[in-house]
N, C-alpha and C positions, 0 to 999 in steps of 0.2 A: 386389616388383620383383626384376628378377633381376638386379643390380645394384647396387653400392653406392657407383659411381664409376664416371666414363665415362673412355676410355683416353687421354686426357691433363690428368688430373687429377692425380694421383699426385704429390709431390715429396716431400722430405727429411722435412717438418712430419708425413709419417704416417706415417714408421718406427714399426716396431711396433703398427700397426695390423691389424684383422683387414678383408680386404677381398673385396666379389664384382666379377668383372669378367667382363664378355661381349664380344662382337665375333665376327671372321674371324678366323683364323690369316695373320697376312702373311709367315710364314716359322718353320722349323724348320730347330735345328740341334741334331745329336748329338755332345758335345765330351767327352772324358774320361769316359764314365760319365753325363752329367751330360746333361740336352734343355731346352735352350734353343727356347724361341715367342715371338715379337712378335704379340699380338694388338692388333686394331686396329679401331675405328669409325670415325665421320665426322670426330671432333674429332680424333684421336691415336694413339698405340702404346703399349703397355708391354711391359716384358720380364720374361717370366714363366720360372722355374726349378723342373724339375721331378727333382728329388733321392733317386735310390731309396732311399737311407738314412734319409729320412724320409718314404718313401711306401708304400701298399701297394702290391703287384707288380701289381695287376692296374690300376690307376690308371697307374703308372709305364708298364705296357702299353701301355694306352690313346692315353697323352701320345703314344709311339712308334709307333700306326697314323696320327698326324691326318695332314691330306694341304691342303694348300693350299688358302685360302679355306673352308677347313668353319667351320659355326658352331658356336661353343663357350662355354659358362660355366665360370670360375675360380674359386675361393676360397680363398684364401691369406693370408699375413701380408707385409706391405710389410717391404722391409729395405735399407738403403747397400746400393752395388755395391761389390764388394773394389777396393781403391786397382789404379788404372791400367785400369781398364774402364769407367767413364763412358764414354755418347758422346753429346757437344756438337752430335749433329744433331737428336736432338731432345728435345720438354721435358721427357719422363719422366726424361733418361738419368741421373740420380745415385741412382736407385731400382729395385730389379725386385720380382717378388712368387714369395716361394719359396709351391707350390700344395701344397694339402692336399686336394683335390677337383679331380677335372674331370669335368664332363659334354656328350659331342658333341651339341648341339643338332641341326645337320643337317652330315651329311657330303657333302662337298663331290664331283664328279665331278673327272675331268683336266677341266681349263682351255683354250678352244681358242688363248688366247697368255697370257703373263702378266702380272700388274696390281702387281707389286708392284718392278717394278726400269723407270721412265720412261725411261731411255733405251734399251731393249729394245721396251716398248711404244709409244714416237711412232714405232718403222720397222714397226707393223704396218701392214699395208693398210687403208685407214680404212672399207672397205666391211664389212670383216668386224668390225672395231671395233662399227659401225653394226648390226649385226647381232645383235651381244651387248651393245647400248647397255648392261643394267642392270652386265655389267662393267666396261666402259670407265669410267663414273660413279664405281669404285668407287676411280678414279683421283684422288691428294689434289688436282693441279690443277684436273680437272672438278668436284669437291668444291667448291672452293675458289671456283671462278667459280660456283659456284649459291648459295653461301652469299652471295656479296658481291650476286648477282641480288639479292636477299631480301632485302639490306641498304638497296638503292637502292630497291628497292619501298616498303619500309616508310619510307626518306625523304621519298620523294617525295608519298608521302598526308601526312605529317604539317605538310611543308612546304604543300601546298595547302591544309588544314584549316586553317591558323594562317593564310594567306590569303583565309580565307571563303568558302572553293570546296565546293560540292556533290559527290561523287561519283555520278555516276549510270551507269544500266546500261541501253545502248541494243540494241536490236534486233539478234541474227544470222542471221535470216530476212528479208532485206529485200527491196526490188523492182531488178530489174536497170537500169543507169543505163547502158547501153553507151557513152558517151562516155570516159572513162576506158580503163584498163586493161582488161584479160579476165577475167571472172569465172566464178565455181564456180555452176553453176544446181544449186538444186535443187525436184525435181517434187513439186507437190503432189497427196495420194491421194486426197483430200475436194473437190478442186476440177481435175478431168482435163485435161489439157494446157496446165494452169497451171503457172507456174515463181515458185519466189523464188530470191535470188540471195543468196549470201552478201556482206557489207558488204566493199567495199575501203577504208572508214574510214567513221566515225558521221558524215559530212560535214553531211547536210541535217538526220540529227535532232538533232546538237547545236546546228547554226541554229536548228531550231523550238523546241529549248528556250530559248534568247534569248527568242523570239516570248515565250515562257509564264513568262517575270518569273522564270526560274531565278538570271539575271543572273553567278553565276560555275559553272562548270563542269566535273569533269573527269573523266577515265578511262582507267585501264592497259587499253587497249578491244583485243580481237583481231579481225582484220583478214585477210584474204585478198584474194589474186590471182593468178590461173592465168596465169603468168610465167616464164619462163627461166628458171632461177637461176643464181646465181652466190655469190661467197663471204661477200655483204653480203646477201642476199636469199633466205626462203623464202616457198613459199606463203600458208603463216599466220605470222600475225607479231601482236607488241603493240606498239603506239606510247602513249606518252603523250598525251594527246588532252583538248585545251583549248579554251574559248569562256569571250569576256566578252563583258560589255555597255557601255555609253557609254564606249565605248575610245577611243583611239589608237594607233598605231603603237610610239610611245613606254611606249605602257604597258606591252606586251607586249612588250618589250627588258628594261624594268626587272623584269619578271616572270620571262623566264626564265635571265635573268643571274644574281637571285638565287635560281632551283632550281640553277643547274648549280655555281653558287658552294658550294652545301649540299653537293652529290651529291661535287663533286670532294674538299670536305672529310671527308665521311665515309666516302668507299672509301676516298681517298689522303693523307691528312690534308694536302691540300696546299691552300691559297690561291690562287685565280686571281684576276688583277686584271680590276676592274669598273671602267666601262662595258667594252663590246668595242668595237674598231672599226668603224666604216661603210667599205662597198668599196659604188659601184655596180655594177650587174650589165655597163654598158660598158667600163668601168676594169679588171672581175676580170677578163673578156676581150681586153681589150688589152696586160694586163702581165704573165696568167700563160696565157692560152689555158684557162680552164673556168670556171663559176660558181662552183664549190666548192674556191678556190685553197688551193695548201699553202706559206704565207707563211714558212713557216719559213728555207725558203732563200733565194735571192734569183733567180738564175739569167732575171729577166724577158726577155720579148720584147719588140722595139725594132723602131718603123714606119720604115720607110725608103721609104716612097712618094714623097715627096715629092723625095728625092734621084735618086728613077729614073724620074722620070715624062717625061722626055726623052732617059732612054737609047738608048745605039744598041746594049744587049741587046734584040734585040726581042719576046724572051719577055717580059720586066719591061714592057717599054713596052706592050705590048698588053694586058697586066692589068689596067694603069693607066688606060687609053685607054676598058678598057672598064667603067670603075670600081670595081676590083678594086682590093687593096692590096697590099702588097711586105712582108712579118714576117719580121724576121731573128734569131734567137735565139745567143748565143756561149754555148758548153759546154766554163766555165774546163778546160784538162788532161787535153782528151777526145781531141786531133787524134790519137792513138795507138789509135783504134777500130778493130776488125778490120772485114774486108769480113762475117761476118755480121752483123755490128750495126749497120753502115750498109744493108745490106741489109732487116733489121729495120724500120729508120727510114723507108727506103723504102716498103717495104710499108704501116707506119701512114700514111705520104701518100695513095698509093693506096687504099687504104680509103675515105677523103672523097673521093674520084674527081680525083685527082691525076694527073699523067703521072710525075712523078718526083719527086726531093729535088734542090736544087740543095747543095752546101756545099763549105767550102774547110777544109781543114787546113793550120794555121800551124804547121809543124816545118824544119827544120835552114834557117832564113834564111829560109824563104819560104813564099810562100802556094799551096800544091798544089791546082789545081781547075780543071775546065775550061769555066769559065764567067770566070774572073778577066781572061783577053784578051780581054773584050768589052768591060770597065769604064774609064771615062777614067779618068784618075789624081783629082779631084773627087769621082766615085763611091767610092774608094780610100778617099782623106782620109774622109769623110762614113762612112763604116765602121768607119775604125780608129778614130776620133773618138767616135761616138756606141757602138760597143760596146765599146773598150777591147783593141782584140785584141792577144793575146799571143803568144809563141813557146809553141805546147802548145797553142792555144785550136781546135776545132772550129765553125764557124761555119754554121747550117742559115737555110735559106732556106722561104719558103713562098711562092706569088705566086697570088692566089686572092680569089674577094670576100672580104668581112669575114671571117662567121664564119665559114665554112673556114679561112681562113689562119690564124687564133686557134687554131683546135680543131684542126689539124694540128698544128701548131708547143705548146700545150699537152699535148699526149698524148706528143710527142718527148721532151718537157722530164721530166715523166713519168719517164719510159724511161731516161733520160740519167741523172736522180738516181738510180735505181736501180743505175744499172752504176756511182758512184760512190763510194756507201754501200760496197758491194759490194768497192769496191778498196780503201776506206779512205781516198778522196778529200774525200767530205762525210761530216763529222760529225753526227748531230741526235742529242742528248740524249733517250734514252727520254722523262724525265720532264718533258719540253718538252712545252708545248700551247697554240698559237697559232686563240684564240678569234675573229672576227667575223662581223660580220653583212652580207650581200650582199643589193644592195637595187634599188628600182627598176627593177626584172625588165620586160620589154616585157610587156602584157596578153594579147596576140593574136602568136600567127605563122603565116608562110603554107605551106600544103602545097602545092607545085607541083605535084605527082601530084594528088592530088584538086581541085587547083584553088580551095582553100577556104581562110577563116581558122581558126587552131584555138586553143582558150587554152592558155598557157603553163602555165599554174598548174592552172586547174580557172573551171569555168565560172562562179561563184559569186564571184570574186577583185573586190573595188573596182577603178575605175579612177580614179587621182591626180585629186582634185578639178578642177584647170583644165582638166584633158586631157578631160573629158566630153564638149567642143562637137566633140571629135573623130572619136569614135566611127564616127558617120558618115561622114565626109567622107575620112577618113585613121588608119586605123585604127592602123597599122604605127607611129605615135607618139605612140600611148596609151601611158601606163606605169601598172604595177597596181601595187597601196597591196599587194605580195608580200614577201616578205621569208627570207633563208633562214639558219636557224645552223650557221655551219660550224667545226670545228677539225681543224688537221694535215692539209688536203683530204678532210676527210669531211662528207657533210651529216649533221647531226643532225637536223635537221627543218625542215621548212616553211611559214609558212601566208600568213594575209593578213588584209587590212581587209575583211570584207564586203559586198558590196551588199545593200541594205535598204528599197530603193524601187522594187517592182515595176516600175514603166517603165521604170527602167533595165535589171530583170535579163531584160525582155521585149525591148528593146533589143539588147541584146548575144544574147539566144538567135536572134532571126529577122531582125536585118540586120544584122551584124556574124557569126556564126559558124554564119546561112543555115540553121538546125534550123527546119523546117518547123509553123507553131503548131500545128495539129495535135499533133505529134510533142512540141513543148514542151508540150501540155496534158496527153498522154499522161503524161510523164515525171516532171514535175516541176506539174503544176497543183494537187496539194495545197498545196506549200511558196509557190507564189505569192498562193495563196488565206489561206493562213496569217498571208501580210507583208501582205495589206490591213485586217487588223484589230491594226496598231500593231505595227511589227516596230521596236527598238531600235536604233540604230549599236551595230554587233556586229564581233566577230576573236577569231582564235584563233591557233591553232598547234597541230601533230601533231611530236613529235618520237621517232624511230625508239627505242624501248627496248631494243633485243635489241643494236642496233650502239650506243646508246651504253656499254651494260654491257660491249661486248667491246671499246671502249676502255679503261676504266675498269679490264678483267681483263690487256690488253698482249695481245690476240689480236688477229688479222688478219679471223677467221671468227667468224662469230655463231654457224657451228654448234656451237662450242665452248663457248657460254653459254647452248644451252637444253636443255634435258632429253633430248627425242626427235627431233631434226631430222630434216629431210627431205634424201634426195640429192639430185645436180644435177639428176636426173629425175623428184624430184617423187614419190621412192617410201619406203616406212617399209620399212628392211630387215628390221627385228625382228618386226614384225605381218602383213609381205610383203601391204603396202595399198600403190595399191589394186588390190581382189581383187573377181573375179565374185560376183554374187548370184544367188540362187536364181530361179528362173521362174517362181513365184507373187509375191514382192516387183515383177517387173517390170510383171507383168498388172495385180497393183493398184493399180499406179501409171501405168497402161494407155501400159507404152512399149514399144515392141519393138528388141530390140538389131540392128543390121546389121555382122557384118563382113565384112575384104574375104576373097574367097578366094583360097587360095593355089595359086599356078600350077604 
């Protein structure tokens, strides 16, 4: 070994010890005759003393070329730091090791930023970060968030093992399922103008394991989809990824209550209370505008249809008339918003294809808004009433069918808490984490552009046992056996009760969501073929790995908790993929490239 102790090992108990130590150099300093280096590995730092008085010169030399981040081996004797030099930042500090040897492993180049002082390095530009990912890594935070990855990974098997769950290893070769997301095709060279498609989840063959008496099931499964990204989402990803067999809904609550219950105690030694709460998926969008509410504050939306459905605003009245709803949201100690942040606010209306924002701000007596001379004084009362307004309070309007108004007025709210974090208005406690679960999601919704129903969830999702006889007739109040866990407004993952009786899943592909059999025999006529020889009451759940770890680490971005992320573009700055291939790989894969030319 070349090493006889990793660099935060060291304390008081090995004074007078003989020791080797390897690492980086995280810093050099020349003080009085005297060179001072903090070397350092993944765990630590120590600080090493290199004393010409007890060194040879050519050693003591040596110490005096290192150059930042070079790799080094030490061998020295551990000894107290002289009184008034401890430092309480880290755990080494009541020890250095004066060196009797050094030898430069690898010498280090200039640095194209540097890794050893964090508030220097979080203002580099994160593309070039991405570029020299293996330094950025060498970072104790990124460190720190791959160590606690590993931690959760390794609970999470042991936790399902103790629950009698199989780990298996499904297919990343599979067959394109275009209903979903977009995916990665790729050509096959043994079979021409044939394509497989990388898996956007083990969806159907952890069903068919059900089918094959696996009965519990699970897998850190990776996962792909040629998708936009954004700061919760790359191309490839892991989810946790689960199937049982003679379920219920209930089972898979108490199952993954008690993983997260585990997970949260062994990153954060903290206790979350169990059961979580139920929210229907109509209720999360009535009181907070999104499926995935963030209950931590309160700030709900408030229906005031009923108050203005004979107003003589006759914006509100026409909404109404035409079965749209009226959602008024108050935003305690906002009425002090600039015009660009109602401007803002504007704009997210617009987005859902709004004309505007109506709102009124309550400052010096009165209420500022020019929609307020249209309202009887009834309408008045039934405002101040039902939202509480105050002198200071911001009060936004939506008037729009259901969910539009919801999901307007939602995404504001959004926005709102932000600017008041922000000023110091709302509080939320880091180490707050408001758990539940959002339920009875609709089965089907309709795309007016295409003219067609499409599943909420995945095509595969149960629908509520009584709601069956509806399928047919009235699709739009079916609700699916879907279920989703959510905390702080994030979803952790989703899944559902399965269907498991071919008539049914042949039911919902060709009259309810109109996939031509044909096309269903294409796609999916193995897995149906599968369920006629005894397919189990089966469900599961996939829940997001990358974004629950980067709770778990207090980051925003998941690209902060995996190793090599991808940019917003879906590119590896460090491998500079993806990158052309040669014109014999393309021949044999008999594809020809086209592109466009340039004018």
């Amino acid at each position: 070994m070349k090493r006889t102790h990793h660099c935060n090992e060291l304390r008081s108990e090995h004074i007078g010890k003989d020791v080797v130590l390897s690492g980086w150099v995280h810093s050099r300093r020349d003080l009085g005759g005297l060179i001072f280096v903090d070397i350092r590995d993944r765990e630590g730092r120590t600080q090493v003393v290199f004393d010409p008085s007890a060194l040879a010169s050519a050693v003591f030399e040596l110490a005096g070329s290192l150059k930042s981040e070079s790799v080094i081996q030490v061998n020295g004797r551990v000894r107290q730091r002289p009184a008034g030099t401890n430092n309480a930042k880290i755990a080494t500090g009541e020890i250095e090791v004066v060196a009797s040897q050094l030898e430069i492993l690898n010498q280090a180049a200039v640095l194209p930023f540097p890794v050893d002082d964090p508030e220097v390095t979080s203002k580099v530009n994160e593309e070039l970060r991405l570029q020299y990912r293996y330094l950025d890594i060498r970072r104790p935070e990124l460190i720190r968030n791959l160590r606690l990855r590993s931690k959760v990974a390794t609970a999470t098997r042991i936790y399902f093992d103790e629950q009698g769950f199989l780990e298996v290893e499904t297919p990343t070769l599979f067959k394109s399922t275009p209903e979903g997301a977009r995916e990665f095709v790729v050509p096959s060279r043994t079979n021409p103008g044939l394509f497989y498609a990388l898996p956007q989840s083990p969806q159907q063959f952890k069903q068919i394991l059900m089918v094959s008496g696996v009965e519990r099931y699970y897998q850190l499964a990776r996962c792909y989809r040629d998708e936009d990204l954004r700061a919760d989402r790359q191309p490839e990803f892991t989810q946790i990824d689960i199937e049982m067999s003679f379920i219920e809904r209930e089972d898979i609550y108490n199952l993954v209550e008690g993983l997260l219950k585990r997970l949260w105690k062994t990153a954060l030694g903290m206790d979350i209370p169990t059961p979580f709460p139920r929210m229907p998926f109509v209720e999360a969008l009535n009181r907070f505008g999104i499926d995935k509410p963030d209950t931590r504050f309160a700030m709900e939306l408030v229906d005031m249809t009923e108050d203005f459905r004979q107003s003589t605003f006759k914006v509100f009245q026409n909404v109404v008339a035409a079965g749209g709803v009226i959602k008024a949201l108050n935003v305690k100690g906002m009425a002090g918003a600039t015009q660009g942040q109602i401007e803002t606010m504007t704009e997210i209306a617009k987005g859902f294809g709004a004309k505007g924002l109506a709102y009124i701000k309550a400052e010096g007596g009165e209420w500022k808004s020019t929609i307020v001379k249209f309202f009887s004084e009834a309408e008045k009362n039934a405002l101040k009433q039902k939202l509480a307004i105050e002198e200071g309070d911001l009060v936004l309007f939506a008037a729009d069918q259901w969910l539009n108004a919801c999901e307007i007025l939602g995404k504001i709210r959004l926005y709102c808490a932000d600017i008041l974090k922000n000023q110091g208005k709302l509080v939320i406690p880091s180490d707050r984490f408001n758990f539940l679960w959002v339920v009875d999601f609709p089965l089907v919704s309709f795309d007016k552009e295409m003219n067609r129903w499409y599943s909420s969830h995945h095509p595969f999702t149960a629908p509520v046992g009584e709601d069956i006889p509806l399928l047919k007739t009235d699709p739009k109040k079916v609700r699916g056996q879907h279920y989703d866990v959510v905390v702080n407004g994030v979803e952790l993952g989703g899944g559902s009760i399965r269907i498991h009786q071919p008539d049914v899943q042949r039911v919902l592909f060709e009259e309810v969501l109109q996939i031509p059999p044909e096309m269903v025999q294409a796609r999916f006529g193995y897995m149906l073929e599968a369920f006629r020889y005894g397919a189990p009451p089966h469900g599961g759940i996939a829940l997001g790995f990358d974004r629950l770890v980067a709770i778990l680490c207090g980051t925003t971005s998941i690209r902060d908790v995996i190793a090599f992320p991808k940019t917003a573009k879906g590119t590896c700055l460090m491998t500079q993929s993806p990158a052309a291939v040669e014109a014999k790989q393309l021949r044999d894969l008999h594809i020809e490239v086209k592109t466009a030319k340039k004018e």
